[in-house]
C-alpha positions as CSV (number, residue, x, y, z in Angstrom):
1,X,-9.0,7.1,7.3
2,X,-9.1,9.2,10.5
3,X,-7.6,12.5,12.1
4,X,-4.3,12.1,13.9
5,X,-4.3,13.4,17.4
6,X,-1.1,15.5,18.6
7,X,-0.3,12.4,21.1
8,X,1.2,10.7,17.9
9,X,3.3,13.1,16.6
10,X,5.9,10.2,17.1
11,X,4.2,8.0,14.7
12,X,3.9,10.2,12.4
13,X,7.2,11.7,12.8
14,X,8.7,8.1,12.4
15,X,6.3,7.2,9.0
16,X,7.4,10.0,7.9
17,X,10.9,9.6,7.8
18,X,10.1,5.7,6.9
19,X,8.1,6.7,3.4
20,X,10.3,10.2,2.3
21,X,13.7,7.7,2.6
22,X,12.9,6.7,-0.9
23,X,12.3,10.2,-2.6
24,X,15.5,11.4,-0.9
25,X,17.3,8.6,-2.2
26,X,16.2,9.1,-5.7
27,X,16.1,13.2,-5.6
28,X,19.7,13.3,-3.6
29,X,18.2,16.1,-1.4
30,X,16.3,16.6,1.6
31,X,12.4,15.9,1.7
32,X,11.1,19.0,2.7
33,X,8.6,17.4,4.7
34,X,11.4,16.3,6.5
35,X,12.1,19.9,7.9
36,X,9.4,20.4,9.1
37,X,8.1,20.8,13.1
38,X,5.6,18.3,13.4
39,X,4.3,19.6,16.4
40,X,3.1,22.9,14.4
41,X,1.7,20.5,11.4
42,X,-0.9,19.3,14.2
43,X,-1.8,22.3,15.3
44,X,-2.3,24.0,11.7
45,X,-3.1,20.9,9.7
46,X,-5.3,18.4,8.8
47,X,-3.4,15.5,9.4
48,X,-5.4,12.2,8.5
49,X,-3.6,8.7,9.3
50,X,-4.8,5.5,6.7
51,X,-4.5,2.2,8.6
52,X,-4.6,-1.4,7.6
53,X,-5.0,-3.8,10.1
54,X,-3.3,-1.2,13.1
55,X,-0.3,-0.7,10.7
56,X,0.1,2.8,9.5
57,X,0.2,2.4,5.7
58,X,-0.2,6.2,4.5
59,X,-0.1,9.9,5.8
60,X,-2.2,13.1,3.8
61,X,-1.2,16.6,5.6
62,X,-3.6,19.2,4.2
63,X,-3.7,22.4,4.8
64,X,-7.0,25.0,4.8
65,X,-6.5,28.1,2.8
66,X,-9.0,30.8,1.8
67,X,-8.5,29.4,-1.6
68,X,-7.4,26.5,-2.1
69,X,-6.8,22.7,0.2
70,X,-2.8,22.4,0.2
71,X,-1.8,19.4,0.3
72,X,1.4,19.4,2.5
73,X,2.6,15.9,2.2
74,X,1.1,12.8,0.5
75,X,3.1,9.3,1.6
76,X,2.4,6.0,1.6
77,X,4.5,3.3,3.5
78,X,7.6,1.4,1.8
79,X,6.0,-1.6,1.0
80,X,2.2,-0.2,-0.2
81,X,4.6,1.2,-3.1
82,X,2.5,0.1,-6.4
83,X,-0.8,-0.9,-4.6
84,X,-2.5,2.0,-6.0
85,X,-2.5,3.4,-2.1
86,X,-1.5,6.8,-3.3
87,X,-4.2,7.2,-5.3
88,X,-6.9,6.3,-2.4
89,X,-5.1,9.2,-0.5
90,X,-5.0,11.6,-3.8
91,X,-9.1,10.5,-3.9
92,X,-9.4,11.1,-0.2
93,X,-8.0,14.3,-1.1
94,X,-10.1,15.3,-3.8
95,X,-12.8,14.2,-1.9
96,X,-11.8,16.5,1.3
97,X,-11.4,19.6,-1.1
98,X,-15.4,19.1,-2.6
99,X,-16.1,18.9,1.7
100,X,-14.9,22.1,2.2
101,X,-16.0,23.5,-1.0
102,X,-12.5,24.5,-2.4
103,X,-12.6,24.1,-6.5
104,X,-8.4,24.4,-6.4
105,X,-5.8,22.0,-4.6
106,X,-2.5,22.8,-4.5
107,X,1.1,21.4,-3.9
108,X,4.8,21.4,-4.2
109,X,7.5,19.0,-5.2
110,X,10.8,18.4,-6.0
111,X,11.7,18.4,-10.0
112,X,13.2,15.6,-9.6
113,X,10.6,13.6,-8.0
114,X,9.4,10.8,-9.9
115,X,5.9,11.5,-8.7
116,X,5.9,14.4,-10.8
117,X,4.5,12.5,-13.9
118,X,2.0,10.8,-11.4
119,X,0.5,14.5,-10.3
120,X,0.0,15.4,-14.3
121,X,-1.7,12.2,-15.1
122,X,-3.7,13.0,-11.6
123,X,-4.7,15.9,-12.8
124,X,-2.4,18.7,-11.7
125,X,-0.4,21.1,-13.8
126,X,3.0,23.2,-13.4
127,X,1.5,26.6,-12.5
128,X,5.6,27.9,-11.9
129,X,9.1,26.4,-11.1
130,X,11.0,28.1,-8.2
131,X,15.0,27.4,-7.6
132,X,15.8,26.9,-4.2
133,X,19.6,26.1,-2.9
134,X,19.4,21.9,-4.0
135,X,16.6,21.7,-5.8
136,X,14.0,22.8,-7.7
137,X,10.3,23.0,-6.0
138,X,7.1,22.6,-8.3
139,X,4.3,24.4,-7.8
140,X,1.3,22.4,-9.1
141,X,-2.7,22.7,-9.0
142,X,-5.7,20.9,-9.8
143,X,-9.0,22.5,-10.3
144,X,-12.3,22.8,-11.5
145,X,-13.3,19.4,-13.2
146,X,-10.3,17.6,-11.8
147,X,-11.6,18.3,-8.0
């Protein structure tokens, strides 16, 4: 894996898009990663790019906090769906949070996300539900042993 530069906000921009078609499809609402201004993600985030060959096949945006790694976005590319990908970013993750010496990581996601069941058996727990016009966003962590 390696650090995106702000020269390919494109890319990532257009992976984006690519991997959050299928949650959007399945959810019936907007990704929220989709709203975003990637231009301010590079300049605030950790954005790291994990490449196969030259081909882009998955994104982690994380975020520093005083207490806690955030992790923004996690996506992995259409057709890496079921090669265990996601959970070599999750890892790289995880990994990443011990580097800075965080002991909680953090998220959000849609209730109806089927990656929801994935986070648990990741290690991540509801901490609170919030209703927002369209859908409803999980707030999850992981800490202590699970990091």
């Amino acid at each position: 894996m390696r650090r995106a530069s702000s020269a390919e906000r494109a890319r990532l921009e257009d992976f984006q898009r690519t991997a959050y078609a299928r949650t959007e499809a399945t959810v019936g609402a907007r990704a929220i990663p989709l709203e975003w201004d990637y231009a301010a993600i590079l300049e605030q985030c950790e954005v790291w790019f994990d490449e196969s060959g030259g081909v882009l096949t998955g994104v982690l945006i994380l975020r520093v906090l005083d207490q806690e790694l955030f992790l923004e976005s996690i996506a992995t590319a259409p057709e890496a769906a079921g090669s265990g990908r996601g959970r070599v970013l999750l890892e790289a993750t995880f990994e990443r949070a011990r580097e800075l010496g965080k002991t909680r990581l953090g998220l959000i996601t849609n209730g109806l996300n089927p990656a929801l069941s994935w986070y648990r058996r990741m290690g991540f727990s509801v901490d609170r539900e919030e209703k927002q016009p369209g859908r409803l966003v999980i707030h999850m962590s992981a800490d202590g042993p699970a990091i």
